[in-house]
C-alpha positions in Angstrom: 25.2 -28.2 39.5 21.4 -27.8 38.5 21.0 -25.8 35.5 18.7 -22.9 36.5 17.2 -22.4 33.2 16.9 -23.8 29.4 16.7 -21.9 26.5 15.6 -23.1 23.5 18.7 -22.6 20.6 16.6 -24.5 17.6 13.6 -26.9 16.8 11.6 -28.2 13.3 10.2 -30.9 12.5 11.6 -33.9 11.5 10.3 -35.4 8.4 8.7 -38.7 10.2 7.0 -36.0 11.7 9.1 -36.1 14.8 11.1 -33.1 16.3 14.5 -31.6 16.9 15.5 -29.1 19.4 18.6 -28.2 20.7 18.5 -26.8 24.2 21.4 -24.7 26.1 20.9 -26.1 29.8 22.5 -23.0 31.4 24.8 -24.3 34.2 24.8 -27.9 32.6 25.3 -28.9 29.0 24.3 -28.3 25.4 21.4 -31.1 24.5 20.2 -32.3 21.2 17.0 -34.0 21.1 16.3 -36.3 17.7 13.0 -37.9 18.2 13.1 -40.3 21.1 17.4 -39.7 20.7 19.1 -37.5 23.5 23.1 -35.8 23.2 24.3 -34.1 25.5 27.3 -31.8 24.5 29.4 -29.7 26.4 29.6 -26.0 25.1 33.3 -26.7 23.2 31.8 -30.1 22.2 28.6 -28.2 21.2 31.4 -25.6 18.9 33.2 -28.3 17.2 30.4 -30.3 16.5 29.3 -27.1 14.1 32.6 -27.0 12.8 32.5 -30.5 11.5 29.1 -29.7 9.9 29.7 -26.8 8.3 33.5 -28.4 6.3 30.6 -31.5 5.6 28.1 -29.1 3.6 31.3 -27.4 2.5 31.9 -30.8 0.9 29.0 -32.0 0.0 28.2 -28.5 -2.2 30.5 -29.1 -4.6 30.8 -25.7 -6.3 33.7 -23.5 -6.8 33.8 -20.4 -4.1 31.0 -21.6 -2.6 31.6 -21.1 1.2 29.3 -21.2 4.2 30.9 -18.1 5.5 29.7 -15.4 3.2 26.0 -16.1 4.4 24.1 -15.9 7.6 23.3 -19.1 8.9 19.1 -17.9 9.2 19.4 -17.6 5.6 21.2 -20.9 5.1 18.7 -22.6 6.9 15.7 -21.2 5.1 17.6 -22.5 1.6 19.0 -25.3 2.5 17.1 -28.1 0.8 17.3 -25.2 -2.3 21.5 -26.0 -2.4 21.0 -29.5 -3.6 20.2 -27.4 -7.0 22.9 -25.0 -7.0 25.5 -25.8 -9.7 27.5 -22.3 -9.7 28.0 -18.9 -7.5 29.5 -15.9 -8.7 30.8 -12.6 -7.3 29.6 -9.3 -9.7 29.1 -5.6 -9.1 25.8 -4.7 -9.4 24.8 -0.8 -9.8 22.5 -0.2 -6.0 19.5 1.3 -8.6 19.0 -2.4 -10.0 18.6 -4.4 -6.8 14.9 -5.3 -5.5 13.1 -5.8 -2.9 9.6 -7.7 -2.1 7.5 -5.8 -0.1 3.9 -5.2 1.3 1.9 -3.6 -1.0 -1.7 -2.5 -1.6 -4.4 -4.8 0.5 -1.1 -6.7 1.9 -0.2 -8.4 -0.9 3.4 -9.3 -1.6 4.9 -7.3 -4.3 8.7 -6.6 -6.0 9.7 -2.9 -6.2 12.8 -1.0 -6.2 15.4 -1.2 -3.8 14.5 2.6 -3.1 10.9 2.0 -2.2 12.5 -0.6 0.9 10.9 -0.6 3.9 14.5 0.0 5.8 15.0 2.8 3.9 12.0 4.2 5.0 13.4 3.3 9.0 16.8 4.7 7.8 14.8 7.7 7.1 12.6 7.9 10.0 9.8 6.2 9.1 9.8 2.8 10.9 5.9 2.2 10.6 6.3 -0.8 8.1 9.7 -2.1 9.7 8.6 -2.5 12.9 5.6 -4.4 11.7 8.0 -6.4 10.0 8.6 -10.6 11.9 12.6 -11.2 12.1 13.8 -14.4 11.3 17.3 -14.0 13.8 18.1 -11.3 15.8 15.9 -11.7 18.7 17.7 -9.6 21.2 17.3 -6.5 19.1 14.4 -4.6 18.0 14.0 -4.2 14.4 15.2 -0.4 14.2 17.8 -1.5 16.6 19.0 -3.9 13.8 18.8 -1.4 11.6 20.5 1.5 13.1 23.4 -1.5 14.0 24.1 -2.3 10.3 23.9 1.4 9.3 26.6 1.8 11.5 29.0 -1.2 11.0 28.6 -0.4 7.1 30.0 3.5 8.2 32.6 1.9 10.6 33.7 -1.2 8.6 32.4 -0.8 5.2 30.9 -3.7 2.7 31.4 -6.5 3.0 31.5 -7.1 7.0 31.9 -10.1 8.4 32.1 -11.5 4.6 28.6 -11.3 4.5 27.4 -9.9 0.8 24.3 -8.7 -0.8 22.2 -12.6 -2.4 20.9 -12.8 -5.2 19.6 -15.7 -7.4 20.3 -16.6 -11.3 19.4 -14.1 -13.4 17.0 -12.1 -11.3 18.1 -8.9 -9.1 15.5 -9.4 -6.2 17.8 -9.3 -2.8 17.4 -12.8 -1.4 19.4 -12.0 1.4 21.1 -8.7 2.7 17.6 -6.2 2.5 19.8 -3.8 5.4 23.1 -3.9 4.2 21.7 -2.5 0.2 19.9 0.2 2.1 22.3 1.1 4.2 24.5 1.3 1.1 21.8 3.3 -0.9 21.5 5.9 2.1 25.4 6.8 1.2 24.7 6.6 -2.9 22.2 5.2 -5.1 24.2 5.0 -8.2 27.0 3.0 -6.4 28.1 -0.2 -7.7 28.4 -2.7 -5.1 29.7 -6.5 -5.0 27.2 -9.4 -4.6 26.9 -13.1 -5.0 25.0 -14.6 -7.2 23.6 -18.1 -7.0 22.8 -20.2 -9.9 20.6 -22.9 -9.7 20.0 -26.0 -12.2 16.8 -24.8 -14.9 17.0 -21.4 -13.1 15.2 -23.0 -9.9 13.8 -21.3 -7.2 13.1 -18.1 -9.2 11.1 -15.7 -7.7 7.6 -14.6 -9.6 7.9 -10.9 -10.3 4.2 -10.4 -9.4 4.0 -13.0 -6.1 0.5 -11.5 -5.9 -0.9 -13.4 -8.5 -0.1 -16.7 -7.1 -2.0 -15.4 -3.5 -5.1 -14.6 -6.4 -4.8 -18.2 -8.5 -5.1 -19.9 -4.8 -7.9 -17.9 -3.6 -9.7 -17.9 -7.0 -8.7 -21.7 -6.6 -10.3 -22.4 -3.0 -13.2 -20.1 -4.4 -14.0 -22.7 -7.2 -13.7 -25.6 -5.3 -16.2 -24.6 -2.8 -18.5 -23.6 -5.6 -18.1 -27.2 -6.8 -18.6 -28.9 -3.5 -21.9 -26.9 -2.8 -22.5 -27.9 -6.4 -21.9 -31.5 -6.0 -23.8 -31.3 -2.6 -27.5 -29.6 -4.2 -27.3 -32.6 -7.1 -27.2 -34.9 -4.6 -29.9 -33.9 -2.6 -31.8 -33.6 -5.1 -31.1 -36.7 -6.7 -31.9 -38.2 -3.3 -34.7 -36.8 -3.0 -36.3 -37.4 -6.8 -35.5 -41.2 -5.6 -37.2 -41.3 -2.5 -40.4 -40.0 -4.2 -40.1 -42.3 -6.9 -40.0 -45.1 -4.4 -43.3 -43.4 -2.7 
């Protein structure tokens, strides 16, 4: 049977500057592509093939609790190369009131605020303006108020945790990693609620997140800024050093 179509599960980069993809050939097989390298997989073969991987990084993270099944896999993909740093995780009950967020802010820029000023609290509410600006990492098939109206209701329906999915944050810092919708959906039912978490804790309190991110987008522009002052600089001596030597040879 010819597969009539072929969605595209997954792809990055490889680091030899290569690529990987995974493809579902609908009617066919599951194929990886490494490079120049071709699997194909049938859909079971395709399932246990992630089972294997995920007892691997099970093993290979050796830290007590830790478990891939308390985070989304988006999520685990965006930190995975963080993990090789993490040396503890803990479960606590945070009060909803101390969580953050990151956020747009004035001219763009990124900034961290309270978990009350959250854009999906504002979509909860019936303002969706920001939200539905907002890109989504996973969830393709729904809209972004769709996602939010979903976990609104499968927090009222099954309560929190589902799915054994919690609330991320990391070290010492109470910036939601992970888990924006499910604290807002939370903070819609009470603000002063304590609710359970997981906290990651990295070696030297890595991958901290700077409290004013927008300072970093200024140090780079005021960075680039200088460097071009520098270069047009370096291009007027040089002209005119060029020149003062050609009418010294005339």
């Amino acid at each position: 049977m010819s597969n009539p179509a072929v969605i595209y599960l997954a792809e990055c980069k490889t680091k030899s500057g290569g690529s990987f993809r995974i493809e579902d050939n609908i009617g066919e097989a599951i194929h990886l592509h490494y490079e120049n390298f071709r699997i194909d997989l049938t859909s079971d073969q395709f399932l246990s093939l992630g089972a294997l991987i995920n007892n691997a990084i099970s093993e290979i993270i050796d830290v007590k609790d830790f478990d891939l099944k308390y985070f989304d896999p988006v999520f685990l993909a965006n930190i995975g190369e963080d993990l090789t740093d993490l040396r503890e995780m803990r479960f606590e009950n945070i009060l909803l009131n101390n969580l953050k967020i990151q956020r747009k802010g004035i001219f763009n820029l990124t900034v961290v605020s309270k978990l009350s000023k959250s854009r999906v609290i504002r979509a909860i509410k019936g303002d969706p303006k920001e939200n539905d600006s907002y890109m989504q990492s996973n969830n393709y098939s729904e809209s972004n108020q769709d996602r939010v109206d979903s976990i609104v209701s499968k927090i009222k329906s099954e309560g929190y945790p589902f799915n054994d999915q919690y609330i991320v944050l990391f070290n010492n810092q109470n910036i939601i990693r992970d888990g924006q919708h499910r604290a807002s959906a939370l903070y819609i039912e009470g603000e002063t609620k304590m609710v359970p978490v997981i906290r990651l804790i990295f070696t030297n309190n890595a991958h901290n997140m700077s409290n004013y991110p927008w300072l970093r987008v200024l140090f780079y522009w005021n960075k680039k800024r200088i460097r071009s002052i520098f270069i047009r600089f370096y291009i007027k001596i040089n002209r005119a050093i060029k020149r003062r030597k050609s009418l010294l040879d005339n």
